[in-house]
C-alpha positions in Angstrom: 64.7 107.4 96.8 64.1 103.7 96.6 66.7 101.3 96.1 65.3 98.1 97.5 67.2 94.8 96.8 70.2 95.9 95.1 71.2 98.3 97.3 71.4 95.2 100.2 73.2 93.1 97.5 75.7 96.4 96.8 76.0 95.8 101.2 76.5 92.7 101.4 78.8 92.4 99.3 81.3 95.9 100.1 81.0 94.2 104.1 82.3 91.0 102.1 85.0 92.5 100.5 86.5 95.1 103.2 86.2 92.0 106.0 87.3 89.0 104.3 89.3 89.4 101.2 93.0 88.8 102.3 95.0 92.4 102.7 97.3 92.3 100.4 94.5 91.1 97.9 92.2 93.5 98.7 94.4 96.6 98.7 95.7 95.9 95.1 92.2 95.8 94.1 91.4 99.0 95.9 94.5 100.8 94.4 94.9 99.7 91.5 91.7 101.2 89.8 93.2 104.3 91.7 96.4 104.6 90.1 94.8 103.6 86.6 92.7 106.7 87.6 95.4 109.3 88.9 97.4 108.3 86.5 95.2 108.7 83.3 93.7 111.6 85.0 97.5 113.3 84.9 98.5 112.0 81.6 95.8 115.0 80.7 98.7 117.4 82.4 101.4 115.8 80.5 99.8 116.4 77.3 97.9 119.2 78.3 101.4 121.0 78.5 102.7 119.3 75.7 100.2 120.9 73.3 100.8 124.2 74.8 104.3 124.4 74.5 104.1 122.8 70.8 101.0 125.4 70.3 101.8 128.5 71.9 105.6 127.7 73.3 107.6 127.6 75.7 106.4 131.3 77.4 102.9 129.9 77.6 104.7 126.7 79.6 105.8 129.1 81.8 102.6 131.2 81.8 101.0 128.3 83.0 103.2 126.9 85.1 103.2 130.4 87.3 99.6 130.1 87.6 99.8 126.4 88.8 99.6 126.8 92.8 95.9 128.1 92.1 95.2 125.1 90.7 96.6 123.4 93.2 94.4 125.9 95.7 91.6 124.4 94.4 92.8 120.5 94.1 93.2 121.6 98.5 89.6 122.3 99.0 88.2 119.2 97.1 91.2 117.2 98.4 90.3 118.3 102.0 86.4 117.7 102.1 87.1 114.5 99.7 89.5 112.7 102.0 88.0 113.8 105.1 84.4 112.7 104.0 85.9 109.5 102.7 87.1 108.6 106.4 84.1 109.5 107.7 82.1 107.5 105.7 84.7 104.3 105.0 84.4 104.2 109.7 80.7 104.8 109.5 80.0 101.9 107.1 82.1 99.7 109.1 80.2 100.6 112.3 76.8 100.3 110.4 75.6 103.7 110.5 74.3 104.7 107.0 72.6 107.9 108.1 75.4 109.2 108.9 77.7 108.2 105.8 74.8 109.3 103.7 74.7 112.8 106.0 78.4 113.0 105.9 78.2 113.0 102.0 75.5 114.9 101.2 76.9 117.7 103.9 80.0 117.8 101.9 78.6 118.2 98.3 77.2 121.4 100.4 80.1 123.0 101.5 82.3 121.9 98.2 80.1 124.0 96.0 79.3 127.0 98.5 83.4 127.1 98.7 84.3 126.7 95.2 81.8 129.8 94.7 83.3 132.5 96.7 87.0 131.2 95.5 85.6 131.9 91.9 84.9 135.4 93.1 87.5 136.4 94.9 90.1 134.9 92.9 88.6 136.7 90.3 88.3 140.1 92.3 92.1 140.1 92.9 93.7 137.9 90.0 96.3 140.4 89.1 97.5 140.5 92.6 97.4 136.5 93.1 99.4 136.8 89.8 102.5 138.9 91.4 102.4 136.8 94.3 103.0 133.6 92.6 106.2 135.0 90.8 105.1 135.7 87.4 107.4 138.1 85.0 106.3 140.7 82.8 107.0 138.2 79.3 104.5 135.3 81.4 101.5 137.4 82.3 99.2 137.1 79.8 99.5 133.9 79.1 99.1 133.4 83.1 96.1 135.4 83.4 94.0 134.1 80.7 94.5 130.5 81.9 93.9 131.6 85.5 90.6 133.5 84.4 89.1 130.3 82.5 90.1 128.0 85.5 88.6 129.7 88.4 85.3 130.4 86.6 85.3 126.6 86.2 86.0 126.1 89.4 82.7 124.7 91.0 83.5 121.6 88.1 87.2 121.2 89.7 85.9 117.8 91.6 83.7 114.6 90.9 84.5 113.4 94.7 86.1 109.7 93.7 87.1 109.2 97.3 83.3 109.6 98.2 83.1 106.7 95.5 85.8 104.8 96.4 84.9 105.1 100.1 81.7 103.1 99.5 84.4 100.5 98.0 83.7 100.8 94.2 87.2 101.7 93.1 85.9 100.5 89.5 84.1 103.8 89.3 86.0 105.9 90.8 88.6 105.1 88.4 86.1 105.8 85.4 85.4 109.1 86.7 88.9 109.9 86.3 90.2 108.0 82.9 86.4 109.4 80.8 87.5 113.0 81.5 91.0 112.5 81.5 90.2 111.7 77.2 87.7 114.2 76.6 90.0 116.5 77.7 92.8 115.3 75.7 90.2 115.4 72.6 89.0 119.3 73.3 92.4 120.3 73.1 93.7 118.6 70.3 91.0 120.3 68.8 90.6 123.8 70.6 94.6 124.1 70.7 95.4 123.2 67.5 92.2 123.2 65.2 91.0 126.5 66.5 94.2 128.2 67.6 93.4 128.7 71.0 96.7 128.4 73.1 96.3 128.7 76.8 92.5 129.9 76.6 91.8 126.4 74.5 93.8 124.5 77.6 92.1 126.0 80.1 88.6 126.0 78.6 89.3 122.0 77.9 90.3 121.2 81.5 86.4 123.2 82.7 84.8 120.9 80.0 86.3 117.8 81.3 86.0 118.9 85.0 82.3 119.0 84.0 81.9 115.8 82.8 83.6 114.4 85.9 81.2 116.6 88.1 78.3 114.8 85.8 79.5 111.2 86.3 79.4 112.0 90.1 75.6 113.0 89.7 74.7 110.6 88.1 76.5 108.2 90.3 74.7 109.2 93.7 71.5 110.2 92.3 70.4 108.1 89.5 72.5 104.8 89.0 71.5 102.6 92.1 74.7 102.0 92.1 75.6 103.9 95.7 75.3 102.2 98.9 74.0 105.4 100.2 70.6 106.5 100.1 70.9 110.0 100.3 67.9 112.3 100.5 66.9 116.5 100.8 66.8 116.0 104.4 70.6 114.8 104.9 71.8 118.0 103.0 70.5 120.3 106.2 73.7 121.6 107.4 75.6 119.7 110.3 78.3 121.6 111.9 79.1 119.0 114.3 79.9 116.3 111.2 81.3 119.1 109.2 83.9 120.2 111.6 84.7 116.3 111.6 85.0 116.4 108.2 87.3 119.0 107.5 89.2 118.0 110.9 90.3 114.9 109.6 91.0 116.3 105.8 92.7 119.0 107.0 96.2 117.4 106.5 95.3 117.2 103.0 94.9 120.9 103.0 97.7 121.4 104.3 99.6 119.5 102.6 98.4 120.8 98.9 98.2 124.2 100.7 101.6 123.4 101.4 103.1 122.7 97.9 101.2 125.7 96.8 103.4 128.0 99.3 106.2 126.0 98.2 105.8 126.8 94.3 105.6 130.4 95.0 108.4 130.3 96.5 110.1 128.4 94.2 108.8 130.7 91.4 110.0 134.0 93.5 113.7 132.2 94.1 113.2 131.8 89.8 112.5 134.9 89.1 115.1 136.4 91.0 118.0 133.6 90.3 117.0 132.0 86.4 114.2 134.6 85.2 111.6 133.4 82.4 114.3 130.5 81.3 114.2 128.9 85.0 110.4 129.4 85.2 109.7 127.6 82.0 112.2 125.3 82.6 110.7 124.5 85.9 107.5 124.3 85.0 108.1 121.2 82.9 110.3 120.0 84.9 107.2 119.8 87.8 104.6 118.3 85.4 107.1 115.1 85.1 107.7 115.4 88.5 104.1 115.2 89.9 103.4 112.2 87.0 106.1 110.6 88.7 104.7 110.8 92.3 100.8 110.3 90.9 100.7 106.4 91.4 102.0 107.0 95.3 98.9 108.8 95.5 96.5 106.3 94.0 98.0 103.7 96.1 97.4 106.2 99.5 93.2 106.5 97.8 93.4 102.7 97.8 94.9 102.2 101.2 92.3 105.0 102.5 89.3 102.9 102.8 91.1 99.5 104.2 92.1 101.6 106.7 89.2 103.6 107.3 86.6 100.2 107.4 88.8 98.3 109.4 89.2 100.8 112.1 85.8 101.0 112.4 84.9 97.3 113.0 87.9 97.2 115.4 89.9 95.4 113.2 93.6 96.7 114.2 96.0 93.3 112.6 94.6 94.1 109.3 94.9 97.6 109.7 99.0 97.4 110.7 99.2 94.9 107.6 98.0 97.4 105.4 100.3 100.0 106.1 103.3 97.6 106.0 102.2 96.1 102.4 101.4 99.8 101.2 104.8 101.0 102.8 106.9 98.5 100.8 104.9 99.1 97.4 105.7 103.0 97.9 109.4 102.1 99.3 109.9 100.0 95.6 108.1 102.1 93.6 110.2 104.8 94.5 113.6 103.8 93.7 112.2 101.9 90.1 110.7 105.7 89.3 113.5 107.5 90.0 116.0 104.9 88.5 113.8 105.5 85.4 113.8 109.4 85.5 117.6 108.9 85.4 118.0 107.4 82.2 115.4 108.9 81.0 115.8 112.2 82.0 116.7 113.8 78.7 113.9 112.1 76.6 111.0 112.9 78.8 111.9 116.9 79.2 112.6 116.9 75.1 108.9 115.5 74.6 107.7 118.9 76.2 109.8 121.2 74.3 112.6 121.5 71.5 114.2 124.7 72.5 117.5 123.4 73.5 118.4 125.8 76.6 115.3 125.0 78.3 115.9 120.8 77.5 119.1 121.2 78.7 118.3 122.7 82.2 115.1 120.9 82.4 116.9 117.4 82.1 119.7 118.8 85.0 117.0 120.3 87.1 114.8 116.7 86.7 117.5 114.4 87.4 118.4 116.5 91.1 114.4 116.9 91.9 113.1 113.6 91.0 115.3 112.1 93.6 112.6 113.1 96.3 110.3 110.4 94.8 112.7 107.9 97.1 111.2 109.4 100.0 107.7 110.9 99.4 106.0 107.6 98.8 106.3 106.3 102.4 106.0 109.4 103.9 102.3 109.9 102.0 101.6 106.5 103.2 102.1 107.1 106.7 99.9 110.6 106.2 97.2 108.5 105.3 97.2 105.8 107.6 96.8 108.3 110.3 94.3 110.3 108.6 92.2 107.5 107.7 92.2 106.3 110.9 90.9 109.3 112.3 94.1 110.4 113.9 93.3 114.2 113.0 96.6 115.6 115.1 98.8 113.0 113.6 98.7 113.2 110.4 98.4 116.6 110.4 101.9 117.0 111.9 103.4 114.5 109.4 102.4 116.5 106.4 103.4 119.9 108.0 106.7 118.1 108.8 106.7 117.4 104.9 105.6 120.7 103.3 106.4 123.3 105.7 109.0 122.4 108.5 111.6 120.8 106.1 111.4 121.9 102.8 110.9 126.2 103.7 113.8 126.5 105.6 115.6 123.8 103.0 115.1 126.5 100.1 115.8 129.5 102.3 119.3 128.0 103.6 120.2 126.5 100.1 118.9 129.2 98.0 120.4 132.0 99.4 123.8 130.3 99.9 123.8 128.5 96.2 121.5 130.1 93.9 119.5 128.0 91.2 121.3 124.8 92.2 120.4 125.3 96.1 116.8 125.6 95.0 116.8 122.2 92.9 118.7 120.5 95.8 116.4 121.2 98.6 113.8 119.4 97.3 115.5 115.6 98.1 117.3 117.0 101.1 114.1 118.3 102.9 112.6 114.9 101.7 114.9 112.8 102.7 115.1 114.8 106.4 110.8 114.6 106.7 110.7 110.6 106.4 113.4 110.5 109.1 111.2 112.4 111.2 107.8 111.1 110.2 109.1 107.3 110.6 110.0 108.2 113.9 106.6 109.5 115.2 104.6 106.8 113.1 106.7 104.1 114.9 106.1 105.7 118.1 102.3 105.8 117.7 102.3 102.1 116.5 103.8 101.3 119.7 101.6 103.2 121.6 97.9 101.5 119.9 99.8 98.1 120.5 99.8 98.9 124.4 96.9 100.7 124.8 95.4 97.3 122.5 96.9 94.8 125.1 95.8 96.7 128.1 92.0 96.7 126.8 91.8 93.2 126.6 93.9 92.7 129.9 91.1 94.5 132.0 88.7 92.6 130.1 
């Protein structure tokens, strides 16, 4: 493939840019494309369950929101190979080595697609089962399984790798491949939905039709545009374990950590089913779509602070790399308490925009206003995930998202479910938030340290 002049200019001027442009500069204009992206990207979810609840009802909500942790499966497996590759290839650019950013790419299109394949089948294969695991009731099943069927067959669409994009340092485009989906979808199920009558099989067969689109943008993007600083050709899609392993090393806190919030709705949804029933499920299951657009700018802010951090480990640039976290630290600290100050007042409104039965508004605004107070916590935390995993610190960041997912909240939901029912479940989530950060400060402080004296004694034996 021959790029010639422009793909020197599309160098120059990423080198440019990551090296020069002033931090705090330079990460707004990395992040914000991202959070323009993530968000647009779930405004889809918002109205995506909108029209289903005003389409099918409230059961389908609930239908839906049972099947959920699949989806979230799936968003684990792109999540992991995508942020992993995207350190990879944000270090190698830095260092110069465009074989092996172009090699570290192309390798992860290959195991994306070979993985997304034999999820199809055996999700598939065993669907009733992964049904009954996730907690859904005899009155949510079918709405559940239909969705669930439509979704895994779609699931070789389910990614259009925007942190490869945006690890090359066009955040521009990696926000399009986000916000053009993000409307087609909202189109097809305006018109599959309500047009055609569809209910959850419209939904689902909307989000595979967007997902596509996405997957086409990204195509088109490394292949045909010229717009990619990599050059990638057949030869760097030969498998290499070595790289691979590196890969899925470094994303594997993103696994875990979506991995993580998948074990954590199932158990949710069995505490539901045994405490609220189909009410508490439903109710629930809105309640986590505001939720997750609440906490959806934290995680474009972590893309954009991705490749900063990766780039500038990779040139050895460490004051710009500490700088970066601190800025990106505050912005997640702020955001947090203006989002959940806003979920406060506005905790009635937003559930009543999903639904008008009045049971399920009433405990979806109580539930909201006790869960959303995690968002005060969850943003640092991410941000400290990500540091770590951008800078290759595979071990790290690992433990700070096992700390978040599995360590605090599990036994938070055991203790306070069994001991308080329905209002034990909806108060673990700030508590086991609010006890991770403590922790996770702690170790990223400690770690700081420890780079700032093994930095000084480098340059002293120099």
């Amino acid at each position: 493939m021959n790029r010639g002049p422009g793909e020197k200019g599309n160098r120059k001027d990423q080198r440019r840019m990551m090296e020069e442009t002033p931090v705090g500069k330079l990460l707004w204009k990395m992040s914000g494309p991202s959070v323009i992206g993530v968000m647009a990207y779930n405004l889809y979810h918002v109205f995506d369950t909108v029209f289903i609840a005003q389409g099918a009802g409230t059961n389908a909500v609930g239908g839906v929101a049972v099947s959920f942790p699949l989806f979230i499966f799936l968003s684990a497996v792109s999540s992991t190979l995508g942020s992993g590759a995207a350190s990879v290839i944000s270090r190698a650019l830095g260092e110069g080595d465009r074989e092996k950013a172009a090699q570290t790419a192309a390798n992860t299109f290959l195991a994306f697609y070979s993985a997304a394949g034999l999820i199809t089948v055996l999700g598939l294969l065993f669907l009733d089962e992964l049904l009954l695991l996730m907690g859904v009731t005899e009155a949510l099943f079918p709405y559940a399984k239909t969705y669930t069927q439509i979704i895994l067959l779609g699931a070789v669409t389910s990614t259009g790798f925007s942190n490869l994009i945006r690890a090359e340092g066009n955040s521009r485009y990696a926000m399009y491949i986000w916000v053009i989906p993000m409307c087609t979808n909202i189109v097809l199920d305006c018109i599959l939905i309500f047009l055609l009558d569809m209910g959850v099989l419209g939904a689902a067969a909307g989000t595979v039709a967007a997902q596509t689109v996405s997957m086409g943008m990204s195509i088109y993007y490394f292949y045909l545009s010229g717009k990619s600083v990599l050059s990638i050709k057949l030869r760097h899609f030969m498998p290499q374990f070595r790289l691979l392993r590196e890969v899925i090393g470094i994303g594997l806190p993103s696994f875990l950590q979506l991995s993580g919030q998948t074990i954590s709705l199932i158990i949710v949804n069995q505490f539901l089913r045994k405490y609220g029933g189909d009410l508490a499920i439903s109710s629930y299951g809105i309640v986590n779509k505001i939720v997750v657009f609440f906490l959806f700018p934290i995680q474009g802010l972590c893309q954009g602070l991705q490749p900063v951090i990766g780039y500038n480990k990779g040139i050895g640039n460490k004051e710009r790399t500490k700088k970066a976290l601190r800025i990106a630290s505050c912005a997640a600290g702020v955001y947090g308490g203006t989002g959940y100050l806003l979920s406060l007042v506005l905790a009635e409104k937003l559930v009543q925009l999903f639904t008008s039965d009045m049971p399920a508004a009433e405990m979806g605004s109580h539930i909201l206003v006790i869960v959303n107070a995690s968002l005060l916590f969850h943003g640092i935390q991410n941000i400290q995930g990500t540091y770590f995993q951008a800078a290759g610190r595979k071990a790290i960041s690992l433990l700070i998202v096992l700390c978040g997912q599995l360590f605090c909240f599990i036994p938070s939901i055991l203790i306070l479910g069994s001991a308080y029912g329905l209002e034990g479940i909806w108060y673990s989530f700030p508590v086991s938030a609010a006890a991770a950060l403590v922790i996770t400060s702690m170790i990223t402080a400690v770690q700081i340290r420890r780079e700032d004296d093994s930095f000084c004694r480098f340059h002293l034996n120099e």
